[in-house]
C-alpha positions, 0 to 999 in steps of 0.5 A: 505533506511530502510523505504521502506523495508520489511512489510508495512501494509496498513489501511482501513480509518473508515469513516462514511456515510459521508465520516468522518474519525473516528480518534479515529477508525482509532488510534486503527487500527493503534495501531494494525498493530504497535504493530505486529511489522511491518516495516511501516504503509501504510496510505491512499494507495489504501486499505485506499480509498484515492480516495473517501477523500475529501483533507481535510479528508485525511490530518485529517486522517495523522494527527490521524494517526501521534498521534496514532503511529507517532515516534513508526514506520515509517509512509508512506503516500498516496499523489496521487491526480488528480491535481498536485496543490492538489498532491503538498499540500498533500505532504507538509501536510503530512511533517509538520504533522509528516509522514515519507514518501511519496506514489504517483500514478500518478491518472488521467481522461484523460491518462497521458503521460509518461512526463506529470507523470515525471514533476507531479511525480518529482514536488510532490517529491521536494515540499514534501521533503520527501523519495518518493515511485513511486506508480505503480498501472496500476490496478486502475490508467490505467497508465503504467509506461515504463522502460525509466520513472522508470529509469529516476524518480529514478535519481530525488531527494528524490525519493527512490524507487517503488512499483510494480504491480505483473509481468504479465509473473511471472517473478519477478527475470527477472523485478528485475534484468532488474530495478536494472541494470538502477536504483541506488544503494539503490533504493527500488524495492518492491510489491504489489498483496499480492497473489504474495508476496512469489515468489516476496519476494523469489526473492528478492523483497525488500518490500512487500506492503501489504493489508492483513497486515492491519488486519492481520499483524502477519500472514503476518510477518511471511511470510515476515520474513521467506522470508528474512531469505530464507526459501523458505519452510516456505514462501509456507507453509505460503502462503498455508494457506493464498490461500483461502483468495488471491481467495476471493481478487482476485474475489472480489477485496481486498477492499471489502474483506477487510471491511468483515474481519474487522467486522468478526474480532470484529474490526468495522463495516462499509461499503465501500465508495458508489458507492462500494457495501459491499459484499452479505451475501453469501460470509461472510462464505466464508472469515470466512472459510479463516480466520480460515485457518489462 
């Protein structure tokens, strides 16, 4: 399944004070990762602030996003909500507005157990009808997806692969082989943590699902494309110049980073969702210092 495969981008949603999504904002955002040539567009993931939506600005958010690149590149869209019903009416709005594909972490407030996320997660990917990515995210979600439940959800249809937090040991050849040895052939084993990205991608993990790339697509490709022509070289040498800005994600959060950025790069000006704080001044130099690296 060619959708969940190489570089995915994934968006900040402009919003205002209010929580408004700026359609015509997000449009143009959009236009910028598509015309790097990405291989989809990650809308309404983690970067995107999904958690801070209100539903139904979340499906405003698919709908400007399917005008402003629907049919130029394959589109994958966050359906991760709290309640199954809510999860269940995401994923049928993001088909009927056009999206290529679906993105479900299992949110929760009270802990899920590990069948609780197969019916939530395997309910969501038959009502949506769409190619399903699992969104393992124990980061932001607490949830911790067992072997067993991974093999077990990539039996279940439409859903066509996972999207993987970074291995606590570092050992992305030893998780890969271990999950390509109890899941289908095709199943789609990709990353996220985009300061793991080149010994994940030089390891053979099939996608990398990116927050850099939501700003700064080109850079990223790059890495990406000479991690799939096996250029290990290459892939360090790129991933060198991007250390600076993984430090800055890494003790800031990439969310946070990710608003600076965008101002610095004369693309908007805004503020992450409260209760998230924009980053004191002092920092500003520091990702400016990282974008000139790169």
């Amino acid at each position: 399944m060619q959708l969940f495969r190489g570089l995915s981008g994934f968006s900040l949603t402009p919003t205002d004070a209010e929580g408004r999504v700026q359609a015509d904002l997000l449009g143009r955002l959009l236009q910028r990762i598509q015309a790097a040539g990405v291989d989809s567009l990650g809308l309404l993931g983690s970067t995107g602030g999904y958690a801070y939506l209100a539903l139904a600005e979340r499906q405003r958010a698919v709908r400007a996003a399917v005008e402003a690149v629907g049919g130029q590149m394959p589109i994958i869209v966050g359906v991760g909500a709290l309640r199954t019903d809510e999860a269940l009416a995401l994923a049928r709005d993001a088909r009927k507005a056009g999206a290529d594909g679906l993105l479900l972490a299992p949110v929760s407030y009270t802990p899920l157990t590990q069948e609780e996320a197969f019916q939530h997660i395997a309910a969501v990917a038959e009502a949506g009808e769409l190619p399903l990515c699992i969104y393992n995210n124990p980061g932001t979600t607490k949830f911790i997806f067992g072997e067993d439940l991974i093999a077990r959800l990539a039996l279940v249809p439409n859903i066509a692969a996972i999207k993987m937090p970074l291995p606590a040991d570092g050992d992305f050849a030893g998780e890969l082989a271990r999950l390509r040895a109890r899941t289908p052939d095709g199943f789609a084993i990709g990353y996220s943590g985009d300061w793991g990205a080149a010994e994940a991608l030089l390891a053979g993990g099939d996608a990398w699902y990116s927050v850099v790339a939501g700003l700064l697509p080109v850079p990223a490709l790059k890495l990406l494309r000479a991690a799939q022509a096996g250029d290990a070289a290459e892939v360090r040498r790129l991933d060198a110049a991007f250390q600076p800005l993984w430090h800055l994600f890494r003790e800031f959060g990439s969310f946070r980073v990710m608003y600076v950025i965008a101002e610095l790069l004369g693309l908007c000006q805004l503020e992450p969702p409260r209760p998230i704080l924009p980053l004191a001044g002092e920092v500003r130099p520091r990702v400016e210092a990282a974008l000139q690296g790169l």
